[in-house]
Structures are given as C-alpha cells and as structure tokens.
N, CA, C and O atoms as a GROMACS GRO file, in nm:
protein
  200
    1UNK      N    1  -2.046  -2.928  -0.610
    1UNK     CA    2  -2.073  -2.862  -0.736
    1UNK      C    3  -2.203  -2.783  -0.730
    1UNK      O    4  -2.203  -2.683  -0.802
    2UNK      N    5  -2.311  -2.806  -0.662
    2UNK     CA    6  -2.451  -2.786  -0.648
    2UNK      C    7  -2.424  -2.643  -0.535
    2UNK      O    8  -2.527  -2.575  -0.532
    3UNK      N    9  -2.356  -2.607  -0.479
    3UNK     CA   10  -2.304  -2.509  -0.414
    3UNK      C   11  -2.229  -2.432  -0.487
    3UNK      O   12  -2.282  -2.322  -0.504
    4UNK      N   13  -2.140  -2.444  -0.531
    4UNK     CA   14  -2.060  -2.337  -0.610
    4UNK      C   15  -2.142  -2.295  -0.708
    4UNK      O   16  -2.160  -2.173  -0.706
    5UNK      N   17  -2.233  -2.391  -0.845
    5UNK     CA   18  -2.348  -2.298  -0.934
    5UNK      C   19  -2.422  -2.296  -0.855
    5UNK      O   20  -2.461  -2.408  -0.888
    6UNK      N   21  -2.513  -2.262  -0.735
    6UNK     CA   22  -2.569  -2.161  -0.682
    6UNK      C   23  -2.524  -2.037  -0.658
    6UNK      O   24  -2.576  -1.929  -0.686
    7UNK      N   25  -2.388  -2.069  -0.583
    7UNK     CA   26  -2.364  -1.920  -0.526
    7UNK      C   27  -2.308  -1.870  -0.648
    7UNK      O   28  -2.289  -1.748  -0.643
    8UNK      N   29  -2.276  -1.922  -0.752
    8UNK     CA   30  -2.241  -1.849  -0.942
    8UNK      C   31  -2.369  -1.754  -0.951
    8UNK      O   32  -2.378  -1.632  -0.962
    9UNK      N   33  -2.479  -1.872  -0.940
    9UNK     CA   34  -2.615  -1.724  -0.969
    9UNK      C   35  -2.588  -1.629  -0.921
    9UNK      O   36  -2.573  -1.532  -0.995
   10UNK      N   37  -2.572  -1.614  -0.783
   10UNK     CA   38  -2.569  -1.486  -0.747
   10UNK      C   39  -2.456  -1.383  -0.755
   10UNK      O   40  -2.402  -1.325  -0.661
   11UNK      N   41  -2.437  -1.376  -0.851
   11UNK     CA   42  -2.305  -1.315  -0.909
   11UNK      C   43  -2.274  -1.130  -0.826
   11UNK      O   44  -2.169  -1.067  -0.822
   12UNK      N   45  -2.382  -1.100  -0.784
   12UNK     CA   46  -2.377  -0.977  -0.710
   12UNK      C   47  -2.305  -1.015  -0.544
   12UNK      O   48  -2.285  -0.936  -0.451
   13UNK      N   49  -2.282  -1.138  -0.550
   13UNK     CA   50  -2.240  -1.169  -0.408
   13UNK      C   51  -2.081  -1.223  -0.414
   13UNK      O   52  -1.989  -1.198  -0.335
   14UNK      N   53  -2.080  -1.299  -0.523
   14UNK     CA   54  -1.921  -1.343  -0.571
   14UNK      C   55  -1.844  -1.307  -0.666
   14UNK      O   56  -1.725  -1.336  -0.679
   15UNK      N   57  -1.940  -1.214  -0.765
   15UNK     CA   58  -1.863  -1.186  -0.839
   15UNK      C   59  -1.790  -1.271  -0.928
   15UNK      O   60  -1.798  -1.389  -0.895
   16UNK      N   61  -1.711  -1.246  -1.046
   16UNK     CA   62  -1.647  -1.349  -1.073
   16UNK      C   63  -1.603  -1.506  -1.052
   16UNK      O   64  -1.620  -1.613  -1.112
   17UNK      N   65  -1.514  -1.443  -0.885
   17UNK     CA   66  -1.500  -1.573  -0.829
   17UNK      C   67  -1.382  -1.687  -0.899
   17UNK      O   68  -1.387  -1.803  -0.859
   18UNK      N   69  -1.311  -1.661  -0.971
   18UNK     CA   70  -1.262  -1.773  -1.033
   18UNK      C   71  -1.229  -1.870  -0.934
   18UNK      O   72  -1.264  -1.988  -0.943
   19UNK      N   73  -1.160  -1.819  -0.835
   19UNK     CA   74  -1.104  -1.895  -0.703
   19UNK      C   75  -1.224  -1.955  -0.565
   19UNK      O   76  -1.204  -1.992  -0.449
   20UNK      N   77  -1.354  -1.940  -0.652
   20UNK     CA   78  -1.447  -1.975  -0.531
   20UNK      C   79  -1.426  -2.158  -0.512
   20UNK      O   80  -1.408  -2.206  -0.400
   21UNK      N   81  -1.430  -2.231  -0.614
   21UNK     CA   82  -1.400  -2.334  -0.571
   21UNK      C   83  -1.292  -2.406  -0.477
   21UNK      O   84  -1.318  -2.499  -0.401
   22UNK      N   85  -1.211  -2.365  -0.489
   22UNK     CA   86  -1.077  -2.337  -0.409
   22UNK      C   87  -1.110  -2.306  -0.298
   22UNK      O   88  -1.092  -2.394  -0.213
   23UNK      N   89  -1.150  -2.214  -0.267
   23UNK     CA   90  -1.180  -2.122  -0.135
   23UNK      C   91  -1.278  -2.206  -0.022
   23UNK      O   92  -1.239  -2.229   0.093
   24UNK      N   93  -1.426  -2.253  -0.081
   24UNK     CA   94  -1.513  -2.321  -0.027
   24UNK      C   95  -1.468  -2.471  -0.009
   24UNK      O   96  -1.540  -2.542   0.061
   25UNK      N   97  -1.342  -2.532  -0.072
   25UNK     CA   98  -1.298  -2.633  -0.043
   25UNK      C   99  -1.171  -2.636   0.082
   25UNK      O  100  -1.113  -2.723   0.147
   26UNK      N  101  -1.169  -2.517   0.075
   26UNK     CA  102  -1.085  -2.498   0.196
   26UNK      C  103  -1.146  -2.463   0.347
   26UNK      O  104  -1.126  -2.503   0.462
   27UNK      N  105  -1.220  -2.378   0.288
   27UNK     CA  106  -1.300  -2.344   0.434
   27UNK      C  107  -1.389  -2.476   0.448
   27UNK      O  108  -1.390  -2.504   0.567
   28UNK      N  109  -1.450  -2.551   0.388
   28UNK     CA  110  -1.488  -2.705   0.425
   28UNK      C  111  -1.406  -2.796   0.476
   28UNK      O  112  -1.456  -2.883   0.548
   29UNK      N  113  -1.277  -2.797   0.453
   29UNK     CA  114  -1.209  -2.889   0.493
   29UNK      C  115  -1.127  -2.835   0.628
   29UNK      O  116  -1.069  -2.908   0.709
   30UNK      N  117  -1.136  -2.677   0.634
   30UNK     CA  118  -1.076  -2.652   0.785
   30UNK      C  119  -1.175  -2.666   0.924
   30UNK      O  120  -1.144  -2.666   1.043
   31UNK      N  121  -1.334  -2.679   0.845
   31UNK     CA  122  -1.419  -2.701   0.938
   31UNK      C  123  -1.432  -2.834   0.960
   31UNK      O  124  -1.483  -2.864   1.068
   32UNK      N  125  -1.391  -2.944   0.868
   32UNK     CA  126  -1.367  -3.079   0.903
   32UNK      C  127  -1.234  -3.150   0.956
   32UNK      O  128  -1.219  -3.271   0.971
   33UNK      N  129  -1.136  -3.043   0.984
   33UNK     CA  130  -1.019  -3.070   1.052
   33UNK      C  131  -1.059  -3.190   1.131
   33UNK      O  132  -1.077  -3.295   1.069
   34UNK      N  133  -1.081  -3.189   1.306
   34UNK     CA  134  -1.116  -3.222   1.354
   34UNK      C  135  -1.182  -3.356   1.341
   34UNK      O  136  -1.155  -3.448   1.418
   35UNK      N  137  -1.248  -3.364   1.266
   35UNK     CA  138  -1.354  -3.483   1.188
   35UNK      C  139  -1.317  -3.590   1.114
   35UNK      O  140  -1.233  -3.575   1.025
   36UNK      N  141  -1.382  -3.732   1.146
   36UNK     CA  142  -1.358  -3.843   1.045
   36UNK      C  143  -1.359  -3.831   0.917
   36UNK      O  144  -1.355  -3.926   0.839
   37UNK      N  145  -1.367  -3.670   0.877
   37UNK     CA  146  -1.467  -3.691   0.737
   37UNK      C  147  -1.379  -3.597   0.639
   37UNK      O  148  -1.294  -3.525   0.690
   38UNK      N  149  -1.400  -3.596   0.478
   38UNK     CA  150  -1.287  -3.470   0.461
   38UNK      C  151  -1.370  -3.280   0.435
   38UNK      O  152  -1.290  -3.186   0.438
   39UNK      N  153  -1.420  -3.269   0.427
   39UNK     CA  154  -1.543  -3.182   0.413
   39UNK      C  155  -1.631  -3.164   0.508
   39UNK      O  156  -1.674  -3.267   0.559
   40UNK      N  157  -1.672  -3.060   0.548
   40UNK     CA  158  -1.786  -2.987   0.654
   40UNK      C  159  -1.868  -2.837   0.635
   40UNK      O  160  -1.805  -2.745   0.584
   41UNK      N  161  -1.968  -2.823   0.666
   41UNK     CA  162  -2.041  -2.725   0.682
   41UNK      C  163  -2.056  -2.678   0.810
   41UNK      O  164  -2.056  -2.785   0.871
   42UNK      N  165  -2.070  -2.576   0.909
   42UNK     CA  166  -2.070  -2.465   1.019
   42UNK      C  167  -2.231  -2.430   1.031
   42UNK      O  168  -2.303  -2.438   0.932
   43UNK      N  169  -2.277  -2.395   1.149
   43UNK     CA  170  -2.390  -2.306   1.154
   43UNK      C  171  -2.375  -2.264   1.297
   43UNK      O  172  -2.315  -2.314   1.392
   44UNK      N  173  -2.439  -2.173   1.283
   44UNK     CA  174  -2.443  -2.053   1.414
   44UNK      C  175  -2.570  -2.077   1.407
   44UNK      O  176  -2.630  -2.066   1.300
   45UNK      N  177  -2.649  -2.126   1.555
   45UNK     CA  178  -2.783  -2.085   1.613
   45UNK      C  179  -2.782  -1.948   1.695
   45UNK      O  180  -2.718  -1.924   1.797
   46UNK      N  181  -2.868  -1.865   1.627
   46UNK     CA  182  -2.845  -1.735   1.689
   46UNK      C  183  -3.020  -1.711   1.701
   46UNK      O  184  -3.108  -1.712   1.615
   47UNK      N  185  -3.022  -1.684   1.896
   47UNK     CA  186  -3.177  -1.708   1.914
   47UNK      C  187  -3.201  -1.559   1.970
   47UNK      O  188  -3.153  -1.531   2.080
   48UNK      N  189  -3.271  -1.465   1.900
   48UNK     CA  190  -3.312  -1.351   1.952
   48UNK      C  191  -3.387  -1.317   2.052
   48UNK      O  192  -3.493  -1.379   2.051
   49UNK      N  193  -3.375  -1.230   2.156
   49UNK     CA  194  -3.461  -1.210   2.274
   49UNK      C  195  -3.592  -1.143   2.228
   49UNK      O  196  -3.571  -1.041   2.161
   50UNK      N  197  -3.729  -1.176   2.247
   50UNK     CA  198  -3.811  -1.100   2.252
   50UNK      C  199  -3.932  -1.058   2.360
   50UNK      O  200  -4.009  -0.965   2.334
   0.00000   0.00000   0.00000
C-alpha cells in the first residue's frame, strides 16, 4: 500500500493508474516466481566506468 500512494503522488509518472495496483502485484509476484515467497522486488547494479 505504502508503494502504490507514493507512486499516486507522482501522478506525472502514472497518471491515473486505476490498474496500478494490479499491475505492481503482478510484476511482484512474477519476480517472486521462483521464490519461497509470494511477492518480490528486482534491482539492477549498474556500475559506471570512470
């Protein structure tokens, strides 16, 4: 819930959204496929050369 009214604030990014809950419960649970668990979060470490 603490995720979906955040990304609500930013309404220039979701817009409406009626279907965001839906959506983020899906893409959580296809990243927890795999997993003991029913829900997951993703991150990309992306290390720039300098």
């Amino acid at each position: 819930d603490d995720k979906i009214n955040a990304l609500r604030a930013h309404q220039t990014q979701v817009g409406e959204a009626k279907e965001l809950p839906e959506r983020l419960r899906g893409f959580s649970s296809d990243i927890a496929r795999d997993q003991p668990f029913e829900l997951a979060e993703a991150y990309k470490v992306i290390k720039m050369r300098t």
